[in-house]
N, C-alpha and C positions, 0 to 999 in steps of 0.2 A: 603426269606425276610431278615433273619439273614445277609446275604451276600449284599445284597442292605444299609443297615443299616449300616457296616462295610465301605464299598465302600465310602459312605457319609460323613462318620466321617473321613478316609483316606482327603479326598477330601478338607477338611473341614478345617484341618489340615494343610495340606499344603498349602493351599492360604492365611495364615496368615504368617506372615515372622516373628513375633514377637513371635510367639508360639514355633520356630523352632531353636531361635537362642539363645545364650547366650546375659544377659542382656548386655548394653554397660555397663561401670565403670564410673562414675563422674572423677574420679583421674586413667588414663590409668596407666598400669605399664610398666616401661620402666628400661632397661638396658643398663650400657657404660662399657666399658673394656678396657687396656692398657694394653701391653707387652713393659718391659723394660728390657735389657739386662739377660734375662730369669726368669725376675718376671714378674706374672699377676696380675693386680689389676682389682679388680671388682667392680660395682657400682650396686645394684639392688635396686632401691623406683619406688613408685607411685608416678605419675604425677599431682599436681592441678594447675588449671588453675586459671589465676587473675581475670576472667568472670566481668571487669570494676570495680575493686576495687583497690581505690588507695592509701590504708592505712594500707598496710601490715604487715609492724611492726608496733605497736605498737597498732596496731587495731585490725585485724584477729589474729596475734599471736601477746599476749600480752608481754608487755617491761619482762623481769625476770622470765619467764617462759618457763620449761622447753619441746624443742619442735622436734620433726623426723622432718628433713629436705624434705616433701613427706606428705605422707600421708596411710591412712586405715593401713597397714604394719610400721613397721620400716625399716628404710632404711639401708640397709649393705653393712660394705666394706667385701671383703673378700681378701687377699691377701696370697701368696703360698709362702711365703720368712720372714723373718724376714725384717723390713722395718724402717725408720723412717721417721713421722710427723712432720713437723716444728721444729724439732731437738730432737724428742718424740719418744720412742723407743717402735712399735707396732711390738708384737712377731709374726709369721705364724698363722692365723687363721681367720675367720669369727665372725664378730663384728655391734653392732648395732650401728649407728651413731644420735648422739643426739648435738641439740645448744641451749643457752639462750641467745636469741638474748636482749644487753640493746641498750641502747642511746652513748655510747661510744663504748668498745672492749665486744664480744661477747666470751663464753665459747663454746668449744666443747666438746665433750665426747663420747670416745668412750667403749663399754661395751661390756663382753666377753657374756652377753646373750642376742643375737642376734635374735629369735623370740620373739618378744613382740608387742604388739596391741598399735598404737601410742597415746592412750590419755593414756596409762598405764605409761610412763617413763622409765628409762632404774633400772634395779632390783637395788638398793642400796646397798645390798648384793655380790653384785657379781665385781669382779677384772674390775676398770676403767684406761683408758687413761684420763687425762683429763687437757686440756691447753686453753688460752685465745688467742683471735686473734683480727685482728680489720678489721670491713668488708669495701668495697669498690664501689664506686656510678658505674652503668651502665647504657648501654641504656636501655628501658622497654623491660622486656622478661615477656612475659604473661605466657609459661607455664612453671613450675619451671625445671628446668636443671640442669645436672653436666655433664662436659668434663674433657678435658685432652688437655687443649688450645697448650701446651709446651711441648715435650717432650725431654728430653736429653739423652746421653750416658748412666749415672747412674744417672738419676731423670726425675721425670715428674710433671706437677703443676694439681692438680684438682680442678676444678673450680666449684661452685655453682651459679647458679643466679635466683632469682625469684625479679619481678616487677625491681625495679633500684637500688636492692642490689645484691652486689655478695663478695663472702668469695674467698679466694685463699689460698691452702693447699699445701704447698712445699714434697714431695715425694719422698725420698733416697733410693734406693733398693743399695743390693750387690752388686759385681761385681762379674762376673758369671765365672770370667777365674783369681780370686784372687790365687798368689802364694802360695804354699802351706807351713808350718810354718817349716823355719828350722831346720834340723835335730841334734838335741842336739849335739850327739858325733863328727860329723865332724865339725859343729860351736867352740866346743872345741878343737878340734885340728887345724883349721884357727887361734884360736886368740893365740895359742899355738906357730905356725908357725912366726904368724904376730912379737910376743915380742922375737921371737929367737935372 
């Protein structure tokens, strides 16, 4: 009897698909990456969808409020190099990416504590980047995105876009085959040479 009982509830079980699977996420999580002359830069947020909403600023996320570009999570770079932002000097590390989107030029910010819950903010405590930008019109991208539209020798451009905003983040990595810093005493004996 026991075993019949068992058998059924197996059964019972598996012909539910909902019971067997991970829920779906409202806001998928998605990952972008770039390799530049041997830096990696990493993108990891959630995904939300504009689901026919066409009042993104200033409606969903409010003018002057501070907001994870994503969602459920905050959104992080992580970068393996010392690097710089629109001329913004971000050290080697993993960082939470934050904006306050206004009506003119928008804030970014980035913050050295990198797990945090996106209606929390980034910890005010804790070591920020933080610089002003001015975002720029697109076509409608329903789900929100970041790329790496551009890449160069030594830079690459990261792009965000949700609904018919998109932000553009200039990207300077190192140079991976930089000469190495002249050697004191023979530099002094060239310029030694040079005024003979």
């Amino acid at each position: 009897m026991h075993r019949l009982v068992l058998a059924a509830a197996v059964a019972l079980v598996t012909a539910l698909p909902g019971c067997t699977q991970a829920q779906v996420m409202a806001s998928e999580h998605g990952m972008v990456q770039q390799r530049v002359d041997g830096t990696t830069i990493t993108i990891q947020y959630y995904r939300p969808e504009r689901r026919g909403r066409d009042n993104l600023f200033g409606g969903v996320v409010k003018w002057g409020s501070t907001w994870t570009p994503g969602a459920n999570w905050a959104t992080t770079i992580d970068v393996d190099h010392d690097v710089k932002i629109d001329g913004h000097a971000l050290a080697k590390g993993k960082y939470s990416i934050w904006m306050v989107p206004r009506q003119g030029d928008w804030t970014v910010i980035f913050s050295t504590v990198w797990k945090r819950f996106h209606v929390q903010g980034p910890d005010p405590s804790a070591p920020q980047v933080k610089f002003t930008v001015k975002p720029d019109s697109t076509p409608m991208v329903d789900v929100l995105t970041f790329s790496f539209p551009a890449v160069e020798p030594d830079a690459t451009t990261l792009l965000f876009q949700w609904g018919t905003t998109a932000v553009q983040l200039h990207i300077e990595v190192p140079p991976s085959n930089a000469p190495p810093p002249p050697d004191s005493a023979s530099e002094a004996g060239r310029r030694l040479v040079l005024h003979a």
